[in-house]
C-alpha positions as CSV (number, residue, x, y, z in Angstrom):
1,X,-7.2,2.9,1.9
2,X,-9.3,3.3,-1.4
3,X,-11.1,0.8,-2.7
4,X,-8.7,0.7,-5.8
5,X,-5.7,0.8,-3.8
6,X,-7.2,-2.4,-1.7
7,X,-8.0,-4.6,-5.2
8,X,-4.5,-3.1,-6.7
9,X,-2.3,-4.5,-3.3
10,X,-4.6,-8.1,-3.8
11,X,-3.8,-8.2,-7.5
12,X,0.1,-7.3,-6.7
13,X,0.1,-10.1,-4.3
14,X,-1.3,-12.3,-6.6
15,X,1.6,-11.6,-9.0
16,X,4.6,-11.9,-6.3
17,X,3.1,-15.3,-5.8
18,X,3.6,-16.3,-9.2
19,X,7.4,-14.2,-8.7
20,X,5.8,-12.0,-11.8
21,X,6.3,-8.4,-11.6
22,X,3.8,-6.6,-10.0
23,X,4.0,-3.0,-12.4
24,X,2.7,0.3,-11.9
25,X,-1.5,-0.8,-12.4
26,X,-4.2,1.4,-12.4
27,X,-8.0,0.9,-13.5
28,X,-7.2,0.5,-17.1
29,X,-4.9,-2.4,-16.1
30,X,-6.5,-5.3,-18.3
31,X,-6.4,-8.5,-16.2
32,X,-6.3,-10.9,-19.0
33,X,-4.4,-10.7,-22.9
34,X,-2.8,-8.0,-23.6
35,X,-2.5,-6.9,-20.2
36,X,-1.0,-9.5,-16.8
37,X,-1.8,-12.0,-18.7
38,X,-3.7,-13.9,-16.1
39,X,-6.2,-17.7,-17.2
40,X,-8.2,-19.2,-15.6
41,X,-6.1,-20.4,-12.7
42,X,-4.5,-17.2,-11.6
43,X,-8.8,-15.9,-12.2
44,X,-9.9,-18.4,-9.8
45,X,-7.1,-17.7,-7.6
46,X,-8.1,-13.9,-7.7
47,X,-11.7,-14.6,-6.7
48,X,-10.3,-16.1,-3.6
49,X,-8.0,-13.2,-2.5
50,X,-11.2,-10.9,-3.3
51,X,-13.3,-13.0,-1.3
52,X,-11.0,-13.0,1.5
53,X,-10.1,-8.8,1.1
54,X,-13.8,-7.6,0.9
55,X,-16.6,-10.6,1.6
56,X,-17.4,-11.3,-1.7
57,X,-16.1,-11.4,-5.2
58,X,-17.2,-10.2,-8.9
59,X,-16.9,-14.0,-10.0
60,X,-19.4,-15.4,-7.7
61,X,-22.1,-13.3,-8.9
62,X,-21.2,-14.5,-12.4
63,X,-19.4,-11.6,-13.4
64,X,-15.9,-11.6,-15.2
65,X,-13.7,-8.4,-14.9
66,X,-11.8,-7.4,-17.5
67,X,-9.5,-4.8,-15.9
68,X,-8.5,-3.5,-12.4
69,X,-11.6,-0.5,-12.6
70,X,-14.2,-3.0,-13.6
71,X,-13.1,-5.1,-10.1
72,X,-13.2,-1.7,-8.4
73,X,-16.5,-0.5,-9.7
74,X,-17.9,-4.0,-8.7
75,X,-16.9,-2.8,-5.1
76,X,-17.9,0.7,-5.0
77,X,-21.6,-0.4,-6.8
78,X,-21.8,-2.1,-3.2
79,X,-20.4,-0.2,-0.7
80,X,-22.8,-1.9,2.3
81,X,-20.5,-5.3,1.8
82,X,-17.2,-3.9,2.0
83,X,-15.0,-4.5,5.4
């Protein structure tokens, strides 16, 4: 499984959790207005399921995604850390 297919499965899990409907997404996906609509609760929710999926998360090293590709690139920029 891609690394974009990994974040995109975490992110759709995310959404059936909140019983929101979990769209076609794909790296343009904005994670915020204009786009799922997530604050800061469903963020800090996100940097949990990342941390749990790959080790680490984008948010803990003081970074804030703005779309499903920036999440992936964060990923891919590290490949040593992923599972």
């Amino acid at each position: 499984m891609s690394t974009e297919q990994r974040v995109v499965k975490v992110v759709q899990g995310l959404l059936a959790r909140q019983k929101r409907s979990a769209d076609a997404m794909n790296a343009k996906t904005l994670l915020y207005a204009g786009g799922l609509g997530f604050d800061s609760l469903a963020a800090a929710e996100l940097s949990t399921l990342l941390e749990m999926e790959f080790g680490k998360d984008p948010y803990s090293d003081g970074k804030v995604p703005q779309t499903i590709g920036d999440i992936v690139g964060y990923y891919d920029a590290s490949p040593a850390d992923k599972k």
